[in-house]
C-alpha positions in Angstrom: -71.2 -147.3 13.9 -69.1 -149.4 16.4 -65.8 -148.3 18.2 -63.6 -150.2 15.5 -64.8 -148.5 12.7 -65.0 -144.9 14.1 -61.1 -146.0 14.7 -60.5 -147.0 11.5 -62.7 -144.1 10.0 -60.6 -141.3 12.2 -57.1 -143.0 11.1 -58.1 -142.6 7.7 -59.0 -139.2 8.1 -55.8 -138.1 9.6 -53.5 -139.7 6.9 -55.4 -138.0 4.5 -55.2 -134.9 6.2 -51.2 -135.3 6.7 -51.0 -136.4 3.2 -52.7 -133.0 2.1 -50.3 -130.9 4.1 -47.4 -132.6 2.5 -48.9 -131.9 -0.9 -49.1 -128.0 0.2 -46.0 -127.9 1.0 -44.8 -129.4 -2.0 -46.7 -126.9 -3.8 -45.5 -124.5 -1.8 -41.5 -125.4 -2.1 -42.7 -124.7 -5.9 -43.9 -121.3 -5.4 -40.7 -120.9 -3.1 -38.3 -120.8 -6.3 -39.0 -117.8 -7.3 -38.4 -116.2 -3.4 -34.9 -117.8 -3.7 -33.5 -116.1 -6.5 -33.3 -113.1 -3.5 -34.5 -114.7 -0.5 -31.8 -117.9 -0.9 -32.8 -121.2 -1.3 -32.9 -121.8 2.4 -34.4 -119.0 3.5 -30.5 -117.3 4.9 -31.6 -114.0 3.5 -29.1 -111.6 0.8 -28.3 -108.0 2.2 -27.1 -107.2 -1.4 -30.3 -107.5 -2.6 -32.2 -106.0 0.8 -33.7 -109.8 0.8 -34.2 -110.1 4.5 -33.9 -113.8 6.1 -37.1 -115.8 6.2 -35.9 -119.1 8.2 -37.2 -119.4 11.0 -39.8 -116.4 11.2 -43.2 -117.4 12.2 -45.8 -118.6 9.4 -48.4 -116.1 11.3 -46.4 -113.0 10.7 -44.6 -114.4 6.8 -48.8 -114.8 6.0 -50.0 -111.4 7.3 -46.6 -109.7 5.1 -47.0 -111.3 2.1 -51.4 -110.9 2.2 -50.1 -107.5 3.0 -48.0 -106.9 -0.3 -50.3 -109.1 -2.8 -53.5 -106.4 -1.6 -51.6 -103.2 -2.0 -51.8 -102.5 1.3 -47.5 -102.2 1.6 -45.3 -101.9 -1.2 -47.1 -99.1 -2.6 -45.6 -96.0 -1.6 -43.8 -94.4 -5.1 -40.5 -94.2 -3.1 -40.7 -97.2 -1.2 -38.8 -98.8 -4.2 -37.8 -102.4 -2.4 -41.5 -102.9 -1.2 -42.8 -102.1 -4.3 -40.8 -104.7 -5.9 -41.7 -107.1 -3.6 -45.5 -106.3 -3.8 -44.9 -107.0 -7.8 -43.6 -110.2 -6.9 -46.1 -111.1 -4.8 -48.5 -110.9 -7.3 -47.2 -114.2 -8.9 -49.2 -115.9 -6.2 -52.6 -116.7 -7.4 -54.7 -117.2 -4.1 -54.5 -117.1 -0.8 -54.2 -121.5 -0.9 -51.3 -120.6 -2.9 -49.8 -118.3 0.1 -50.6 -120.8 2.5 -48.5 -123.5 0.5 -45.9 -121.0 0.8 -46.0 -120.0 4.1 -46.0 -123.7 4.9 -43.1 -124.3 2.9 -41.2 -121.6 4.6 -42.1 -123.5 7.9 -39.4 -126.2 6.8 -36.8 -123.6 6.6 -33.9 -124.0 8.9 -33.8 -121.2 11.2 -31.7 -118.1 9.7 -29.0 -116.8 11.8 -27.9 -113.2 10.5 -25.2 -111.8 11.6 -24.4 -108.1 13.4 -23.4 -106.1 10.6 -24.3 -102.4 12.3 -22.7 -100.5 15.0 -24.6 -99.3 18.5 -24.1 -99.3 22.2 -25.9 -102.4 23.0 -26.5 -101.0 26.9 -28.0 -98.0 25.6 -30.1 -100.0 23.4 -31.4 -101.6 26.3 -33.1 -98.4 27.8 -34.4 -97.6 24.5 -36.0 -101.4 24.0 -38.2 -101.3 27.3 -40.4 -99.9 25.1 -40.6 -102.4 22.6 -40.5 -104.9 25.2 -43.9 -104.7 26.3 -45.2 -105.8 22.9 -41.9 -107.8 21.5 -41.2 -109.2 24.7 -38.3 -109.1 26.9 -36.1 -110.9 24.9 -37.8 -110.3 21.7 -39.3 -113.5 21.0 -42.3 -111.7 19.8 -46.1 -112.3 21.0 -48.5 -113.8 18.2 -51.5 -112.7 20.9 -50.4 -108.9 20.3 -49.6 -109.6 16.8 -46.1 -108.7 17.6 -43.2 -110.7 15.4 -40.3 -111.7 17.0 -36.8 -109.5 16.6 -34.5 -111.6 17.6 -34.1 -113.5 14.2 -34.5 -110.7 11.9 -31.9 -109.0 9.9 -30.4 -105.7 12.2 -30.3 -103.8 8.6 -33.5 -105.1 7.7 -34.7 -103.7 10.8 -32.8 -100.6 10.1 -34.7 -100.1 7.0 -37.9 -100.6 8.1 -37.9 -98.5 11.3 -37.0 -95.7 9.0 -39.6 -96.3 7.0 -42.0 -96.6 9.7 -41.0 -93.1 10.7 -41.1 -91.4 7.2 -44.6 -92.6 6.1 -43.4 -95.5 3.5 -45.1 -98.3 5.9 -47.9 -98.2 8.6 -49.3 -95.4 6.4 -52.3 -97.0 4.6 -55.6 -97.2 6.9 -55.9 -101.2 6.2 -52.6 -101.7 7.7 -53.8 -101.8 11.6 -50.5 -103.1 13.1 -48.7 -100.9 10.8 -50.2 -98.6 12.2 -50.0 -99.1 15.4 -46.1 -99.9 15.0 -45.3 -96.5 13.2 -45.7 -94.2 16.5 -43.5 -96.2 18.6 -40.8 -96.2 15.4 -41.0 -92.2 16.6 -40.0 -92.9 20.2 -36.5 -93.5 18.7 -35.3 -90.0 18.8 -33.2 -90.6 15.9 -30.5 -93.2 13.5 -28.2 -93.6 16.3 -31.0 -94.4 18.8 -32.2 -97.4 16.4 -28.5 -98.4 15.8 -28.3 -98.8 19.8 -31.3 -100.5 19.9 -30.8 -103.1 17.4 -27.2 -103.9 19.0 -28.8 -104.7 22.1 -31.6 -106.5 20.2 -28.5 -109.1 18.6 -27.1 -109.3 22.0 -30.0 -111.2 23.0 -29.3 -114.1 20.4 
């Protein structure tokens, strides 16, 4: 085959593979309608509902979550009542293409910018968070290489709420959940609510 065609040939092939994406995340902003009856329709997040934020969180971490929910593996604790409901809706999902066309739907979301709504001593935080640090990083961006999501966008009460479940047994309990796991320990180091409050302040501060 001569250089021409191999060009041709390869040209083809990529607008066929960037037509597929789109058609994913079409497919995807389909699956996304029922997320924004909670989740909003561009990804901002409802506290009302404990619906966290999803602009702007990375695709990685959204995939490994909602895998995570759809195979039982979180959301199933009895008192864990949010999780459960959100393993239930993650059931609507089919497949795992139909996650992906989610996930990259959720990639088009404009980035979610939450505010503060919990108190905390920001400079005590900062003491408490070298600790996270070394997996979240130093200004919680996150590390996809140590499967650590970044902070910095999240909710603070969603990260409230899940801290404390961390640390009473509703998440990182269940032996498939190996970064669960490995998350619920370090939840511990925080020596109790006002510890995480402190934390989290100093985690907003670094917006």
């Amino acid at each position: 085959m001569n250089k021409p065609v191999v060009a041709v040939a390869c040209g083809l092939a990529m607008l066929f593979a960037l037509a597929a994406h789109a058609q994913d995340r079409k497919r995807g902003a389909d699956e996304y309608k029922l997320c924004a009856g909670c989740h909003g329709f561009r990804g901002e997040g409802n506290a009302q509902v404990k619906a966290p934020a999803l602009g702007g969180q990375e695709s990685w971490y959204l995939e490994r979550q909602i895998q995570n929910f759809r195979r039982g593996v979180r959301g199933g604790e009895l008192d864990d009542q949010h999780g459960r409901t959100m393993a239930q809706m993650s059931m609507g999902l089919a497949s795992d293409q139909h996650v992906d066309d989610l996930v990259a739907y959720m990639g088009t979301l404009p980035q979610a910018s939450p505010e503060a709504t919990l108190g905390g001593d920001s400079a005590k935080g900062k003491t408490h968070y070298a600790a996270c640090a070394a997996c979240h990083g130093a200004a919680a961006e996150g590390n996809v290489n140590l499967n650590a999501p970044a902070l910095a966008r999240l909710d603070d009460w969603y990260q409230l709420t899940q801290l404390n479940k961390f640390r009473g047994g509703q998440r990182g309990a269940h032996p498939d959940d190996t970064y669960g796991r490995q998350m619920a320990p370090m939840a511990n180091v925080l020596a109790d609510e006002n510890a995480i409050r402190d934390v989290l302040a100093y985690i907003q501060s670094m917006r």
